[in-house]
PAROVO-979289 format. One record per atom (N, C-alpha, C): z negated, x negated, y negated. Coordinates in steps of 0.1 Angstrom, whole numbers. Layout:
// residues N
Z;X;Y
...
***
This chain:
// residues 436
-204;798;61
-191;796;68
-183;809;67
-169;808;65
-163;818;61
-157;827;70
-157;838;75
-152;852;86
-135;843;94
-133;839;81
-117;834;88
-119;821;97
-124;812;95
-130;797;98
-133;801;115
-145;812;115
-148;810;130
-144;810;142
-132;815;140
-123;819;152
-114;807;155
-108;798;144
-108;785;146
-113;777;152
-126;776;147
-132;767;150
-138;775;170
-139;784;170
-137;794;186
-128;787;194
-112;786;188
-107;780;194
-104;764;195
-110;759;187
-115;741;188
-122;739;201
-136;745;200
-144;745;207
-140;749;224
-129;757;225
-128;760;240
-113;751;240
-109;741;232
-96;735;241
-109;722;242
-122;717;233
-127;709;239
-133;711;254
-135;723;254
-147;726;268
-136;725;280
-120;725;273
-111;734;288
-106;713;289
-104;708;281
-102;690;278
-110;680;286
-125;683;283
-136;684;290
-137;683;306
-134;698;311
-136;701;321
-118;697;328
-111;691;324
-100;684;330
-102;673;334
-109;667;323
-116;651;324
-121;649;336
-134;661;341
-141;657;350
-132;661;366
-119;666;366
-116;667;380
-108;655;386
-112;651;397
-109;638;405
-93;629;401
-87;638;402
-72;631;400
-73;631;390
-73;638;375
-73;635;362
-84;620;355
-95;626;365
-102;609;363
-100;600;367
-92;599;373
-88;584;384
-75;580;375
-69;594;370
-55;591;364
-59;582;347
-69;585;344
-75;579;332
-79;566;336
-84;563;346
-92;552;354
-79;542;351
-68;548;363
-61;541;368
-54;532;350
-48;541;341
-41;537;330
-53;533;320
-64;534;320
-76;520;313
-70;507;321
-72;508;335
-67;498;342
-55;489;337
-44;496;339
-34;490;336
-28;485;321
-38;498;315
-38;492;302
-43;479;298
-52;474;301
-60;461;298
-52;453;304
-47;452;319
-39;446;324
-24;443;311
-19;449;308
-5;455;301
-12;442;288
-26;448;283
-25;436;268
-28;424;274
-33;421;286
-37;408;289
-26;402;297
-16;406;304
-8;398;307
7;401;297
6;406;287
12;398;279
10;390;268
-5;392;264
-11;377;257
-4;366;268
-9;369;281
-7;357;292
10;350;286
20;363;288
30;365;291
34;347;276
31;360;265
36;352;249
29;337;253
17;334;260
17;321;255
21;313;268
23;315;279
33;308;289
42;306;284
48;316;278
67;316;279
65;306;267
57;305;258
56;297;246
57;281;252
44;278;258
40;264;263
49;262;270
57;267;282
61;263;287
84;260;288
85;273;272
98;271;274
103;282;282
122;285;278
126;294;291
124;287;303
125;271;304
132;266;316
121;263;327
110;255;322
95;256;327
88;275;328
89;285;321
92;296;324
95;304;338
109;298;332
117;305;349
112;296;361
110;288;362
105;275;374
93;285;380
84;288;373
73;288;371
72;303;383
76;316;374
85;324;376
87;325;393
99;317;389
103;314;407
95;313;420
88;302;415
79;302;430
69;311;424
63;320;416
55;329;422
60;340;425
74;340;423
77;353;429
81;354;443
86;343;447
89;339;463
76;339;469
67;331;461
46;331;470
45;345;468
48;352;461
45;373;460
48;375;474
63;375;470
70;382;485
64;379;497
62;362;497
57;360;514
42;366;511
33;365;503
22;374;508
22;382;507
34;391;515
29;402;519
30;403;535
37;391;540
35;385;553
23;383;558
14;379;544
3;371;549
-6;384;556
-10;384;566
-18;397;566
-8;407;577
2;406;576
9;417;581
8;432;576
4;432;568
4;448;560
-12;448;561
-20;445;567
-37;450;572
-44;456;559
-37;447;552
-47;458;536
-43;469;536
-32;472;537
-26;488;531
-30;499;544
-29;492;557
-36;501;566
-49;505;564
-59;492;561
-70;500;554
-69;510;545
-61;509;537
-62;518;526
-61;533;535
-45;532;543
-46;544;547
-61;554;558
-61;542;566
-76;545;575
-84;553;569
-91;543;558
-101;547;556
-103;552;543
-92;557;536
-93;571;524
-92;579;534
-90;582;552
-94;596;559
-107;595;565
-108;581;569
-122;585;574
-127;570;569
-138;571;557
-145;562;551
-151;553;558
-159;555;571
-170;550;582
-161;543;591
-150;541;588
-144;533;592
-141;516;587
-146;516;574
-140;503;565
-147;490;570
-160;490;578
-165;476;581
-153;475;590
-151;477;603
-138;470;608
-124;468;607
-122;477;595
-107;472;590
-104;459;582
-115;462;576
-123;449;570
-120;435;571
-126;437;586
-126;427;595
-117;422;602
-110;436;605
-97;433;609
-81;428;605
-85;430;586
-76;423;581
-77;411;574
-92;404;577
-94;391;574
-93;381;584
-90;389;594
-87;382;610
-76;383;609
-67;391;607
-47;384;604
-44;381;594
-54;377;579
-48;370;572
-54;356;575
-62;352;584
-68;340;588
-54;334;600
-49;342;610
-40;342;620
-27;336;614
-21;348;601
-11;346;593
-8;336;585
-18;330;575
-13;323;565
-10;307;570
-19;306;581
-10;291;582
4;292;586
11;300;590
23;297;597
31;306;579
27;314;572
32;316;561
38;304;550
26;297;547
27;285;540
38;275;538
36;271;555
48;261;554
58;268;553
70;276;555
80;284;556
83;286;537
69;291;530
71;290;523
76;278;512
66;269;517
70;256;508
84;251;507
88;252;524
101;249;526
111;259;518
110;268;517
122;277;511
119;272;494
111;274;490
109;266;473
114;253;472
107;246;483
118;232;476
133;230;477
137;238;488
151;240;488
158;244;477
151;255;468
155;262;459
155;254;446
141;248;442
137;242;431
135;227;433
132;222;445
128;209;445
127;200;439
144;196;434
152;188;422
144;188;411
139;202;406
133;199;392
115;201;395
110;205;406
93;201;407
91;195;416
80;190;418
71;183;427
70;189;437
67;190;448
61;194;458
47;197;460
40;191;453
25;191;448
23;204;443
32;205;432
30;217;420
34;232;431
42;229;433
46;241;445
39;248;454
35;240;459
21;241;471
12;245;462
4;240;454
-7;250;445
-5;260;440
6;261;433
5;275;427
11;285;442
20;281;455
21;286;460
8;295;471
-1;286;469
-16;286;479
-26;297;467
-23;296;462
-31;305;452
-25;320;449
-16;318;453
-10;336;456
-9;335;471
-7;331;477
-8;333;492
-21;337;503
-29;331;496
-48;335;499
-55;339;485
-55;330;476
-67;340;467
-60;350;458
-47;355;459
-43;367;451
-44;374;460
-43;371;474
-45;377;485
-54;388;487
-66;377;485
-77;381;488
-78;392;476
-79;391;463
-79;404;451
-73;416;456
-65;412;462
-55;431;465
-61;438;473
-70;426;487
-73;432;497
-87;441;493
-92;433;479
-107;442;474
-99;454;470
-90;452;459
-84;458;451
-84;472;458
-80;473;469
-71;479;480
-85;487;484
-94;480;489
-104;484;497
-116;496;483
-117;494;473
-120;505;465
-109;515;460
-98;512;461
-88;521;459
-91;533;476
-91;528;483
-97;537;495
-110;548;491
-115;542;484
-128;551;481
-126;557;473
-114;558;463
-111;566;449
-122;558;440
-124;546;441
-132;540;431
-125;534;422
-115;542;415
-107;535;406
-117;527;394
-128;531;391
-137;517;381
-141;505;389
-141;504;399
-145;491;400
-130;483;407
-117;488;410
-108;484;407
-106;478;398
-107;485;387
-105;475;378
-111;464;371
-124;463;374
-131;451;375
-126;438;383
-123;445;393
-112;436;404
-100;428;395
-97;440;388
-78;438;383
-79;427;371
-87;433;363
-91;430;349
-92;416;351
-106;411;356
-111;398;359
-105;386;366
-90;390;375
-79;385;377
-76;381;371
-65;390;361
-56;387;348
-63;380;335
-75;383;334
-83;379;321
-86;367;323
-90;359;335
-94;342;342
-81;335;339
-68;340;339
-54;331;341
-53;331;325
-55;343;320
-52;341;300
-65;329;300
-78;333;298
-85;323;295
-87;312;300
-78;307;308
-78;292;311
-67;287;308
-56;299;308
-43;294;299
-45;290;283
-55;297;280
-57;292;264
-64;279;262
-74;278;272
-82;265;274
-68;255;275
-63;254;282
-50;246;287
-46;244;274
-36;255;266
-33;250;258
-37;246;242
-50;247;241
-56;239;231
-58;225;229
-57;219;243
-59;208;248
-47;199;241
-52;186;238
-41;177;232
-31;177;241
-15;177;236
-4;173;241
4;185;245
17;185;254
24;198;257
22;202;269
18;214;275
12;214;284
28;217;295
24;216;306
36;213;315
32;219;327
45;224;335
39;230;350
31;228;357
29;210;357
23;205;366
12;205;361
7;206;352
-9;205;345
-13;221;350
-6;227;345
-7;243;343
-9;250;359
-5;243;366
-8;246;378
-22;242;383
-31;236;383
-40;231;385
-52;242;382
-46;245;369
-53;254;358
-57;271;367
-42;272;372
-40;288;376
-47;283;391
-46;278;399
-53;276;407
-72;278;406
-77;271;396
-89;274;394
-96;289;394
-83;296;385
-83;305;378
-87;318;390
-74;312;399
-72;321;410
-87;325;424
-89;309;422
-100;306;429
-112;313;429
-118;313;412
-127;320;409
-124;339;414
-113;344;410
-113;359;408
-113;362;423
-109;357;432
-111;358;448
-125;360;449
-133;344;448
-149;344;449
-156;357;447
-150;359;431
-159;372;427
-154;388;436
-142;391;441
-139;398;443
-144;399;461
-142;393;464
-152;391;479
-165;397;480
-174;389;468
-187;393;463
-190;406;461
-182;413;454
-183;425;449
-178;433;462
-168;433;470
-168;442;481
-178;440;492
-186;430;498
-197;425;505
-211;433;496
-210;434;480
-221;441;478
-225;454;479
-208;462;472
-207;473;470
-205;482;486
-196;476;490
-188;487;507
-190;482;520
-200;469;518
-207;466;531
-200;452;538
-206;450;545
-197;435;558
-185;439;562
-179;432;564
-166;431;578
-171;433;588
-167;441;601
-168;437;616
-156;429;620
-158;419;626
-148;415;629
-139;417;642
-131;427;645
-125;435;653
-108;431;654
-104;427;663
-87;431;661
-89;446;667
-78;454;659
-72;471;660
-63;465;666
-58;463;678
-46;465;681
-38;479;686
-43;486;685
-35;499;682
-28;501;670
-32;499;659
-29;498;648
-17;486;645
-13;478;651
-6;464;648
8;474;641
9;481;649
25;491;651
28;491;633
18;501;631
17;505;617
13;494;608
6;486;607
6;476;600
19;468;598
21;465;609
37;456;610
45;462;596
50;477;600
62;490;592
52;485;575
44;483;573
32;480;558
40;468;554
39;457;567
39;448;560
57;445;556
60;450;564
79;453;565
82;458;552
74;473;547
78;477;537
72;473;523
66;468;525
59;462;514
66;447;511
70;446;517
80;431;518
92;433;512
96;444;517
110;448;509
106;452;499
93;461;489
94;463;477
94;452;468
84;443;478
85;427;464
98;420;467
104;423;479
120;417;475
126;425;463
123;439;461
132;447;452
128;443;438
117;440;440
110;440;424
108;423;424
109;409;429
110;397;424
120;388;427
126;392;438
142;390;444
149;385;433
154;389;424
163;390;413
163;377;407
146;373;405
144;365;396
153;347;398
148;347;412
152;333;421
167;333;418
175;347;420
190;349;424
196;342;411
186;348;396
197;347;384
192;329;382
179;325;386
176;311;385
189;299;390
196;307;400
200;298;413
210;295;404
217;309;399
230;312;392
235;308;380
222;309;372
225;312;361
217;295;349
211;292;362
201;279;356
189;287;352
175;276;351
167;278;352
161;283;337
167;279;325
170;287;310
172;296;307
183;303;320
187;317;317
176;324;326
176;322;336
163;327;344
152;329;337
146;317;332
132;323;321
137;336;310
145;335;306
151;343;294
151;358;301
157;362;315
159;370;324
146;373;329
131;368;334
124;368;339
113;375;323
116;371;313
108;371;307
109;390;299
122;390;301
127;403;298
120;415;309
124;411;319
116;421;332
101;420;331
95;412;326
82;411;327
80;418;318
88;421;306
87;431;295
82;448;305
96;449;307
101;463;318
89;468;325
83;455;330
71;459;339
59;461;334
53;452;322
45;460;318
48;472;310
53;475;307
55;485;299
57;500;310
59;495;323
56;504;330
46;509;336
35;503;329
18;506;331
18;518;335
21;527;323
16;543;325
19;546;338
33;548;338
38;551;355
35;551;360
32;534;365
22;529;376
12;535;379
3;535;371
-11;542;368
-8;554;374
1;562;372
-2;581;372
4;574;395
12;568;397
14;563;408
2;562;420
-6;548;413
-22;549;418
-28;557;424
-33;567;408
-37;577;412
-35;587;419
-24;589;425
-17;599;434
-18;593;447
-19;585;452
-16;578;464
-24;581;475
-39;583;471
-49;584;483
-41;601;487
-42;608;478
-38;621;477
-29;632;488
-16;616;487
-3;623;494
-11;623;510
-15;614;513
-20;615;529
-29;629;532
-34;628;524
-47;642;523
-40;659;526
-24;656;512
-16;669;515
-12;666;530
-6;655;532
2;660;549
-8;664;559
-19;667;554
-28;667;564
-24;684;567
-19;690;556
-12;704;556
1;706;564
7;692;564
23;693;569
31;690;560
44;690;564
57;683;557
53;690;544
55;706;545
60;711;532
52;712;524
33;712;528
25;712;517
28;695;508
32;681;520
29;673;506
49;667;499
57;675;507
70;676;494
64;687;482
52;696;485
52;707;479
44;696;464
32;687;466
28;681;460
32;669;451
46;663;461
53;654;456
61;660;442
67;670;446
82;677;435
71;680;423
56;685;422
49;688;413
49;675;401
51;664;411
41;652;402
54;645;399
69;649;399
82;648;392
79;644;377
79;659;373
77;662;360
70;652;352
59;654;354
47;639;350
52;630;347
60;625;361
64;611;362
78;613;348
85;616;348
94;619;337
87;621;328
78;628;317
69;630;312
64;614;307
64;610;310
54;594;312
66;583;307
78;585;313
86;575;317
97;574;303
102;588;303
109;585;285
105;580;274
94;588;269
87;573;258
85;557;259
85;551;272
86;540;276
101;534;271
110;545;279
122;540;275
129;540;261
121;549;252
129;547;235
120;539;231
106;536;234
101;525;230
110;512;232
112;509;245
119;495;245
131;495;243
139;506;239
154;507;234
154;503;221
138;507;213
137;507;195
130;493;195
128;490;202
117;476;201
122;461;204
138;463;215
141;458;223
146;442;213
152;446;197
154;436;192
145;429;186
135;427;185
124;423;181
115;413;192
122;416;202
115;403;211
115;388;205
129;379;200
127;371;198
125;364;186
118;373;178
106;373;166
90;367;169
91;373;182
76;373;190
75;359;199
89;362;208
92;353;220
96;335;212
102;337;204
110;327;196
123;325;201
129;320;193
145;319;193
154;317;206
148;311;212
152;304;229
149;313;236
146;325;231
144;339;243
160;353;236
167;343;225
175;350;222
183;362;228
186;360;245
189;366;252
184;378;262
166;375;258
163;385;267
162;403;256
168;401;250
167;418;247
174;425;253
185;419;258
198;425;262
196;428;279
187;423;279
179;421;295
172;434;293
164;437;284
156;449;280
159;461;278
170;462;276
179;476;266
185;480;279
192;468;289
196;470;306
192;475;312
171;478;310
162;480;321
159;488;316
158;496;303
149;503;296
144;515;304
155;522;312
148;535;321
146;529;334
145;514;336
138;512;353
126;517;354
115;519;345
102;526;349
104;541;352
114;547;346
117;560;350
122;566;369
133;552;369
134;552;384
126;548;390
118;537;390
103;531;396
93;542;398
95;550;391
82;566;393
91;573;400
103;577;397
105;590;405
109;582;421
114;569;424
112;566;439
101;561;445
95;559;435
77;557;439
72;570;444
71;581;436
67;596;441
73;600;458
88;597;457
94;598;469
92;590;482
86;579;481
80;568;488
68;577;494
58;575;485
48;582;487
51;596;492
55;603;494
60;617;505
64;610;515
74;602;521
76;599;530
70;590;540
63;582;529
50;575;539
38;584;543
34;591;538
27;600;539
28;608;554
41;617;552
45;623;565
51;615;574
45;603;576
48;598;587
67;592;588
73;594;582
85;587;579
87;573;573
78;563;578
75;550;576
89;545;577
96;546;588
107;536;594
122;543;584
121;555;579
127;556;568
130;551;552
117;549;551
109;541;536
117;525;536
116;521;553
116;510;553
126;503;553
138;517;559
153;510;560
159;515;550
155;515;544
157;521;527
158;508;518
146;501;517
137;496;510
145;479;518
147;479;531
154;466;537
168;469;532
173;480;534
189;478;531
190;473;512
188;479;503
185;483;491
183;461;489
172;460;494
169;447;491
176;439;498
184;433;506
198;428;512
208;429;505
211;441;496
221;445;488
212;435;476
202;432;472
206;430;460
203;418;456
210;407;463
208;392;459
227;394;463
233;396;466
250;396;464
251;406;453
245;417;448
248;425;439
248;417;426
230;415;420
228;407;413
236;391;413
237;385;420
248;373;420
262;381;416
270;389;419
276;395;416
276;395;399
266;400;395
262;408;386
264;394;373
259;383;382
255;374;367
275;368;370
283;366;380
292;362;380
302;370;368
299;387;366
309;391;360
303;392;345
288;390;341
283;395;327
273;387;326
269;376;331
261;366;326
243;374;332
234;371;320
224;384;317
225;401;319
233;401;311
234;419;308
240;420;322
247;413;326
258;413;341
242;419;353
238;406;353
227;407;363
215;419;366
211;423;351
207;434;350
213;446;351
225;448;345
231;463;347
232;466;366
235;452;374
236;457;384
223;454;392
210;449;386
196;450;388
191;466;388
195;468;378
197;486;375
204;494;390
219;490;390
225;498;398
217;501;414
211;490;411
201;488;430
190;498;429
187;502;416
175;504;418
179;522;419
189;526;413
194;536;414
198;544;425
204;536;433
204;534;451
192;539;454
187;533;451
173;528;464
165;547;460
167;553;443
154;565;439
170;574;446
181;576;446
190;588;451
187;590;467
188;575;477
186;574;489
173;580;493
161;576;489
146;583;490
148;599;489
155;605;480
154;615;477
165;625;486
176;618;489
186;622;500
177;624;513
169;620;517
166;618;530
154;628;528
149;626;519
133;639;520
138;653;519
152;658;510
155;667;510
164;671;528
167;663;530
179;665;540
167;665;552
159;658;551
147;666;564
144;675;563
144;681;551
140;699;546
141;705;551
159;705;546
172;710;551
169;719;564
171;711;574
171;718;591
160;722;593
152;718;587
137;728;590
138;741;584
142;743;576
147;753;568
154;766;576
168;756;575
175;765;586
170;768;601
159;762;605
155;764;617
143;777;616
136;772;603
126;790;601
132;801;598
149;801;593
155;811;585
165;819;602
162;808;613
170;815;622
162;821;631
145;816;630
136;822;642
132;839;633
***
């Protein structure tokens, strides 16, 4: 080996050892965890994605669509937030999780009957005319309890920083709906909502089973306790987390209502683009989450101090996403087929929503963190009120591109307002150390 070579290869060897030794620290491994996760998620729900939107058309599609994104939103009713309090609980104090447990399998037991019907009723108002009532209710009952039940595992190892067996959770979800979607459609004839629902039901049924299983083996029993101390904060969970799935499936029902159920699949199928492709984000999201509670444990300014760090990143993450789907954007209906003709334009509209989605995600996270819940929340309710007249708005003046450009504009609102409010609490604290 030659005098010049070694020093090369000197410095090979110590970006592997310094590579190495990044790997092994907690947030960088969770951050890897988390984006395996969502990566597998990202190929598997859009296999899902290409052969739904295939079988079933834009118009069966957007139907489809519809009530699961209305059964999203209401479960997050179901429960009253109780998952996400666990989360916070007990990533502080672990020896806590048998009775959160318990406690949030006791208000989704309380909650979902009075969820359901409310729900059904508001879908058949919406869609009635074109499904069953039958079909509605199943696929509405299978996101209402057994997707339910997934998030609440999901949720309950994300507490422990167990981002690998999350995704056993996640994976095994998404991977049951593809593989029975494919079963479905090999089967003679054209497969149809109402078949197709039976199917996702099954699907759903099993990934709950298992996901139960796995938290009962791995993190112990439920006690079955009501917290009523806790209701306060659960409630503000389930408040805000209500308004996020209004922010993020809201849209879909509005452009359905508006625009017919053709344009909606075409519109629906486009966002579903946006969203996976916002894996990475997401992921680097995840992973930060247990985190922010940990800094406020310092005070305001240690976790804004942690928040503004993980900016950069998130930007870092979020551009390549967006010239990817800016350069890719015409080539969907090559893939989608011709009757998705309109969703690129849907695409090219959204292309930096994952960018906004991270940097008000980061700000979220600071604010829930330091205890500014009821801020997050009237943020996140106003933002989502505004955007079923915006978006209606939106499809009245520009059709598609209409609905989305001002799908966009909401969301732009919602990352300036988070960020107005974390800085502007700064503010007077500031001036109040600069005068003592």
């Amino acid at each position: 080996m030659s005098k010049n070579s070694r020093p090369a290869l000197d410095k090979l060897k110590a970006l592997y050892d310094r590579l190495l030794g990044l790997s092994r620290l907690p947030l960088v491994a969770n951050t890897i965890s988390y984006t395996i996760n969502f990566g597998l998620q990202l190929v598997i729900q859009l296999a899902f994605f290409l052969f739904i939107s295939r079988a079933l058309g834009p118009e069966g599609y957007g139907l489809f669509v519809t009530i699961t994104s209305v059964s999203i939103m209401a479960g997050f009713v179901v429960g009253l937030g109780s998952e996400y309090l666990l989360l916070q609980r007990v990533a502080v104090e672990p020896q806590s999780f048998g009775k959160y447990l318990g406690h949030s399998l006791i208000m989704m037991g309380l909650t979902f009957p009075l969820v359901l019907p409310v729900t059904l009723a508001l879908l058949y108002s919406l869609i009635g005319d074109s499904v069953p009532l039958s079909t509605i209710a199943i696929i509405s009952l299978t996101d209402l309890l057994f997707t339910k039940l997934v998030i609440l595992g999901a949720q309950s190892y994300m507490a422990f920083d167990q981002a690998r067996k999350q995704i056993v959770i996640n994976i095994l979800a998404a991977a049951l709906k593809l593989a029975f979607l494919l079963v479905a459609t090999m089967l003679p004839g054209t497969l149809t909502l109402d078949e197709w629902a039976w199917w996702f039901f099954v699907a759903g049924l099993l990934s709950a089973v298992v996901a139960c299983w796995l938290i009962l083996r791995d993190l112990g029993r439920p006690v079955f306790t009501l917290i009523r101390n806790d209701l306060k904060l659960s409630m503000l969970y389930c408040i805000e987390f209500f308004s996020i799935g209004g922010m993020r499936d809201l849209d879909k029902p509005v452009v359905v209502h508006n625009l017919g159920a053709d344009a909606g699949g075409q519109y629906a199928a486009g966002f579903r683009i946006i969203d996976a492709a916002s894996a990475p984000v997401r992921a680097f999201l995840y992973a930060t989450y247990t985190r922010h509670f940990r800094q406020a444990q310092g005070g305001q300014a240690s976790s804004l101090a942690f928040g503004v760090k993980l900016l950069p990143v998130t930007v870092f993450l979020a551009l390549p996403v967006a010239a990817f789907l800016l350069l890719t954007a015409g080539f969907i209906p090559l893939v989608l087929g011709e009757d998705f003709a309109e969703t690129p334009i849907v695409v090219v509209c959204l292309a930096f929503y994952p960018l906004l989605m991270g940097l008000s995600g980061v700000g979220a996270d600071v604010l829930r963190a330091t205890g500014r819940q009821r801020v997050r929340m009237a943020l996140l309710i106003g933002t989502s009120l505004l955007l079923i007249p915006v978006v209606t708005l939106g499809t009245m003046v520009g059709g598609l591109a209409g609905a989305a450009l001002f799908r966009f504009a909401v969301q732009i609102a919602l990352t300036i307002g988070t960020w107005f409010f974390i800085l502007w609490a700064k503010a007077p604290a500031a001036a109040d150390k600069a005068g003592r």
